[in-house]
matplotlib code that plots the C-alpha trace (Angstrom):
import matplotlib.pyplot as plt

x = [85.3, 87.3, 91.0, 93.5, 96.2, 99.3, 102.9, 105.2, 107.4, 104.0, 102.9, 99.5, 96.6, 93.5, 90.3, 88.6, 91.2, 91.9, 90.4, 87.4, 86.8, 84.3, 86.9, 89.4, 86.9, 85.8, 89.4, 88.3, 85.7, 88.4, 91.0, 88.1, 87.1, 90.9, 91.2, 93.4, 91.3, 93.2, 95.5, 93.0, 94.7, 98.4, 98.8, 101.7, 103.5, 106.6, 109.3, 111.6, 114.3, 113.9, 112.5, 108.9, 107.3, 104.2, 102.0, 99.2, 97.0, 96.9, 93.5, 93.9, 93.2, 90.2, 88.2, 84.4, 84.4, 85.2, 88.5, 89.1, 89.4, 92.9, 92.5, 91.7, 94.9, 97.2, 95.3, 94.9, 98.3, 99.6, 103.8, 105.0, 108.2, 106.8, 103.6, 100.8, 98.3, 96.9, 96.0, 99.4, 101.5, 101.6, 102.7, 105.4, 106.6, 106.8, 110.2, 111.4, 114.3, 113.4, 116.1, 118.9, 118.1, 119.2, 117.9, 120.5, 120.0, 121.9, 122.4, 122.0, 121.9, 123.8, 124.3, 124.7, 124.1, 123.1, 120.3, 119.7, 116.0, 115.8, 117.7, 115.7, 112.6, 113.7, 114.5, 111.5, 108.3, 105.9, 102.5, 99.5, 97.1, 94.4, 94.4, 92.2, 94.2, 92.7, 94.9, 95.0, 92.5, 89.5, 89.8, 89.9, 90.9, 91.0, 94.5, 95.4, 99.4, 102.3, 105.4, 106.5, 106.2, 108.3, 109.5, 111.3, 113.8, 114.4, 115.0, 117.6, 119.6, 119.7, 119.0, 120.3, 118.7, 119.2, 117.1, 113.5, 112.9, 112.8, 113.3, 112.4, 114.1, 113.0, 115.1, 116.3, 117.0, 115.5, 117.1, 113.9, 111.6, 109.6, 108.4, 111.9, 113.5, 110.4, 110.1, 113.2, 112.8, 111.1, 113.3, 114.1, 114.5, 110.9, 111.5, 109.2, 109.6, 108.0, 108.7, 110.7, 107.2, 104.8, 107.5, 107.8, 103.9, 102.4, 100.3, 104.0, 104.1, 106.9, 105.3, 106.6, 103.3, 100.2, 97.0, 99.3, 102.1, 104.4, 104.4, 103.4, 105.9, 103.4, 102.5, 105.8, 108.1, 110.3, 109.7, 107.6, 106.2, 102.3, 101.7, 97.4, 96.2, 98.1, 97.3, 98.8, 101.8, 103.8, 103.5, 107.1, 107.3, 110.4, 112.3, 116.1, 117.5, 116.0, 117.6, 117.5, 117.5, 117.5, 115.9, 114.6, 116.0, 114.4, 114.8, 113.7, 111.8, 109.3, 108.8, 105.4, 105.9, 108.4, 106.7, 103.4, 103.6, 100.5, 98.9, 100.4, 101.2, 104.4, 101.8, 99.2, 97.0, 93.5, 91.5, 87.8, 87.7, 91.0, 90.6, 92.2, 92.5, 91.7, 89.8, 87.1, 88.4, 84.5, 84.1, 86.1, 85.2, 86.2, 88.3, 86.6, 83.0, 83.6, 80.8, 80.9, 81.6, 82.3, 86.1, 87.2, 89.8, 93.0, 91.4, 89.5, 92.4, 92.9, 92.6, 96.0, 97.3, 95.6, 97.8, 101.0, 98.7, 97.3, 97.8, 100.0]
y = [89.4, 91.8, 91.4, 92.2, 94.0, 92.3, 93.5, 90.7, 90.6, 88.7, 85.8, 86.1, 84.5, 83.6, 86.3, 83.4, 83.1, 87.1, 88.5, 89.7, 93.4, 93.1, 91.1, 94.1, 96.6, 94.6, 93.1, 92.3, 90.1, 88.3, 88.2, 86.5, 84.2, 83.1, 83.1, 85.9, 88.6, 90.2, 91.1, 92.5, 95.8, 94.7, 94.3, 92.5, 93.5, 92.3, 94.2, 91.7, 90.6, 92.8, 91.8, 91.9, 94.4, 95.0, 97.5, 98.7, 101.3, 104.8, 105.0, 109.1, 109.3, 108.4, 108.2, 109.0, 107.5, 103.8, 102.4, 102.4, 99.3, 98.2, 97.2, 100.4, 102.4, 99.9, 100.4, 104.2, 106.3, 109.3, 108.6, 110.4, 109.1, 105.6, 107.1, 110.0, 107.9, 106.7, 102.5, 101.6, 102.8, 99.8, 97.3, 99.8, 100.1, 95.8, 95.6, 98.6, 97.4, 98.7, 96.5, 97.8, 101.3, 104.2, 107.7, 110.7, 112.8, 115.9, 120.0, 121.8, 119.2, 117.9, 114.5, 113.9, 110.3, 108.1, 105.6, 102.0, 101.4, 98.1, 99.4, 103.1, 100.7, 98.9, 101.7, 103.6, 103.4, 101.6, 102.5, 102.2, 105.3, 105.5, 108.6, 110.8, 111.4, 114.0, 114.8, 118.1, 116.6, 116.0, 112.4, 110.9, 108.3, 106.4, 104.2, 102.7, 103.2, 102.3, 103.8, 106.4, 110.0, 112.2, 114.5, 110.9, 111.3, 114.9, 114.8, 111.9, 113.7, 117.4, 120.1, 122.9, 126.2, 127.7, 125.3, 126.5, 123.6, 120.8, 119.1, 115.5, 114.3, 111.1, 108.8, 109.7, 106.3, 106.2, 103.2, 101.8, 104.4, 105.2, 108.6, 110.2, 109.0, 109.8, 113.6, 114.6, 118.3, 117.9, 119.0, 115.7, 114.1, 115.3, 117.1, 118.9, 120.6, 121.8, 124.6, 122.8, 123.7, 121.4, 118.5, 118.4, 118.5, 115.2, 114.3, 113.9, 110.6, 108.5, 105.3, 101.7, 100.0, 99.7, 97.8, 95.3, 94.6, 96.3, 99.5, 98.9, 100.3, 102.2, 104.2, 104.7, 101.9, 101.6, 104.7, 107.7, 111.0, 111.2, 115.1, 114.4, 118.1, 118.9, 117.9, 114.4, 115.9, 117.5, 113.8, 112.8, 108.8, 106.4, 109.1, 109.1, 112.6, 114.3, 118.0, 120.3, 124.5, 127.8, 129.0, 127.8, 128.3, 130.3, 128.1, 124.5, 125.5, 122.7, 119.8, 120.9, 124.9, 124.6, 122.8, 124.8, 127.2, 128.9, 126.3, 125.4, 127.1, 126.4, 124.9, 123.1, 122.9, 120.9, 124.2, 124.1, 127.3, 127.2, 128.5, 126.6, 126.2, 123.2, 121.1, 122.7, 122.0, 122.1, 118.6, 115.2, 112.1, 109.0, 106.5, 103.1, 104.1, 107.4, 108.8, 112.7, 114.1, 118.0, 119.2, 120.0, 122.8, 120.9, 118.1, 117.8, 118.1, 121.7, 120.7, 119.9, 122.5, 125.1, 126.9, 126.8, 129.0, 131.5, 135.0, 136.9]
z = [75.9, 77.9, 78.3, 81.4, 80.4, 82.8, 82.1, 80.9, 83.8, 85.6, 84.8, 82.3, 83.6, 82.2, 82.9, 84.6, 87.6, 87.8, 91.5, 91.0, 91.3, 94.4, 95.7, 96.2, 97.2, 100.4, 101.1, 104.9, 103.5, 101.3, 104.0, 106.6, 104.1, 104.2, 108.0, 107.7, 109.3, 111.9, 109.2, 106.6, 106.8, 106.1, 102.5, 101.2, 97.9, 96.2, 94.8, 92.5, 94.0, 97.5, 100.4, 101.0, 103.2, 104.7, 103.9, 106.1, 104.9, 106.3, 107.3, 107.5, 103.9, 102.8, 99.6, 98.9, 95.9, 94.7, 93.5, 90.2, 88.5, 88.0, 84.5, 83.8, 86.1, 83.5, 80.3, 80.1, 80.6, 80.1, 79.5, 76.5, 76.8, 75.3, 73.5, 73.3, 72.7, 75.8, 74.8, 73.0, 76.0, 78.1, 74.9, 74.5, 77.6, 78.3, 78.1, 79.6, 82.0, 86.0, 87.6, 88.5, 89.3, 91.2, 91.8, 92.4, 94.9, 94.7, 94.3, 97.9, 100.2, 103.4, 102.1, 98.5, 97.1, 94.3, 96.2, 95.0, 95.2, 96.2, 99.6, 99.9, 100.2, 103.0, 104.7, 104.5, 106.5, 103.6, 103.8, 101.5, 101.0, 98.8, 96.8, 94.0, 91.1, 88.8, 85.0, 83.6, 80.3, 82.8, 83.7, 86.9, 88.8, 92.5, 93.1, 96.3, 96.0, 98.2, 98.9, 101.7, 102.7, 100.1, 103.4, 105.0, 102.1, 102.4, 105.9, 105.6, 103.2, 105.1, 102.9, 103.2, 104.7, 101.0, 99.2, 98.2, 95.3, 94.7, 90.9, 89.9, 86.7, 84.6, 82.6, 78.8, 77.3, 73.7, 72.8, 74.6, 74.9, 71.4, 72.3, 73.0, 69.6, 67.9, 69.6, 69.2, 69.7, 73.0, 75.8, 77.4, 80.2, 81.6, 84.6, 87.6, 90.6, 93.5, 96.3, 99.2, 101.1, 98.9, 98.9, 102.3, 102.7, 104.3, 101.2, 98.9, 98.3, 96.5, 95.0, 94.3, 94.3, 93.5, 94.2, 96.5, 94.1, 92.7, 90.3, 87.1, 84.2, 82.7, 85.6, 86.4, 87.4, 89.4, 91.6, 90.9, 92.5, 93.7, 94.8, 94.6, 94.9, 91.7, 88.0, 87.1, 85.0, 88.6, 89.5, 87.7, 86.4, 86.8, 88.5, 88.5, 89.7, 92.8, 92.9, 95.7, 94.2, 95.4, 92.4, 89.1, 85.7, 83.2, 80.5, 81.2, 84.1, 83.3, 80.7, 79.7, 80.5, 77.6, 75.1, 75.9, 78.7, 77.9, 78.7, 82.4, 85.0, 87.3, 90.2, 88.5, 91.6, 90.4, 90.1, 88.8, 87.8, 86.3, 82.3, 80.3, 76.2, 75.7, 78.6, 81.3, 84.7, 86.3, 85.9, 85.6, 84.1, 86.0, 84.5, 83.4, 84.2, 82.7, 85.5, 85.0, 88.5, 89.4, 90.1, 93.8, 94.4, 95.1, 94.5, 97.4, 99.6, 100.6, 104.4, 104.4, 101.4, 101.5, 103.3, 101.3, 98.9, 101.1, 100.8, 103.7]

ax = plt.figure().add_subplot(projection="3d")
ax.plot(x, y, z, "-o")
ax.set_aspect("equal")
plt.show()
């Protein structure tokens, strides 16, 4: 029999009461059924110890293609920081401590600051969009994630007319964290960046939840970046540095340029016929029902990127 996979900060239930996946698909059919149907599109999730927004879902993006099952988002994760291999990283990751925490915000910017997440969240216009996620190996997957536009917290913190990137830095703490004390020569933290352009872009998303609660460590607790037109790798996990740049350094210009730059390119835009070493970009297999389906350029979203790309 199949088991759920449920982080030990929740409370572990047994298969038999777990939603059903039909349920979540059709949530205005649950939410009737429950005489809460003028509200079917306001979905609650709970951040410990915060207040509890409301999340309504952003019906401008849209999928063509089913959810994936959430069993599967938590079961299957890239986060070498706790393991590279894929099934042992949510066991690892269990105990990892989320609460407090506080992201840095800092280089060429108006207003400088160290941001307590708990308090950005408030602050922040919470949404819910659902989103294609596509990884550089040729899988796939569907999320519905909350969280808020990445340009809201640019513009709150003014940068300046100098600044042309924009660098997201994840934690180094490998007293808890397997992967770091076990590759020691990799350059930690894991850091990525995008041009100023691409974070300020509407589809930017910084995450806290997921499937109407809250962020699951192993996909990147407590706060992470969603950028969905670009491999899963730009998408930095459990971020706690946001830097504003005028330019980017040589050395260190990437995590994964500087442990294999032949192998990635600084903007890892989903590209089918992209020719890489090791995986074919033409098609993806989707996670959980491992359907085979073809790769879109930008991941099916160059309405709204296209143009950062084209040629002048």
């Amino acid at each position: 029999m199949a088991h759920i996979f449920i982080p030990k900060r929740w409370r572990r239930i047994p298969e038999r009461e777990a939603t059903p996946e039909q349920v979540y698909w059709n949530r205005r059919k649950f939410l009737a059924a429950a005489g809460a149907t003028a509200a079917f599109e306001l979905l609650p999730w709970p951040l410990k110890g915060a207040a509890e927004p409301l999340a309504q879902r952003n019906q401008k993006y849209k999928l063509e293609r089913p959810v994936t099952a959430e069993e599967s988002v938590t079961s299957y994760n890239n986060f070498i920081e706790f393991s590279d291999q894929k099934d042992a990283v949510g066991q690892l990751a269990s105990g990892f401590k989320t609460d407090p925490w506080t992201i840095t915000v800092f280089g060429l910017v108006g207003k400088p600051q160290t941001l307590d997440v708990k308090q950005l969240i408030r602050k922040m216009p919470m949404e819910e969009r659902l989103y294609r996620h596509r990884c550089v190996e040729g899988w796939a997957m569907a999320v519905p994630w909350t969280g808020f536009p990445l340009a809201e917290l640019i513009k709150s913190v003014q940068p300046k007319a100098s600044a042309r990137f924009v660098r997201f830095r994840s934690f180094y703490r490998p007293d808890e964290a397997p992967g770091q004390r076990k590759l020691t020569s990799y350059p930690w933290p894991f850091n990525d960046s995008l041009t100023l352009a691409e974070a300020t872009n509407e589809l930017a998303f910084l995450v806290t939840g997921m499937y109407g609660h809250e962020l699951a460590i192993q996909n990147g607790a407590p706060m992470r970046l969603v950028a969905p037109w670009k491999y899963g790798f730009k998408s930095v996990k459990s971020i706690v540095g946001i830097e504003f740049l005028e330019s980017l350094p040589t050395k260190n210009l990437t995590y994964w340029h500087d442990v294999v730059s032949h192998e990635h390119d600084f903007s890892a835009n989903v590209d089918p016929e992209e020719v890489h070493p090791r995986w074919s970009q033409k098609t993806e297999k989707v996670l959980g029902t491992w359907q085979v389906r073809p790769t879109q350029l930008y991941n099916g979203y160059g309405e709204f990127v296209a143009h950062l790309y084209a040629k002048r």
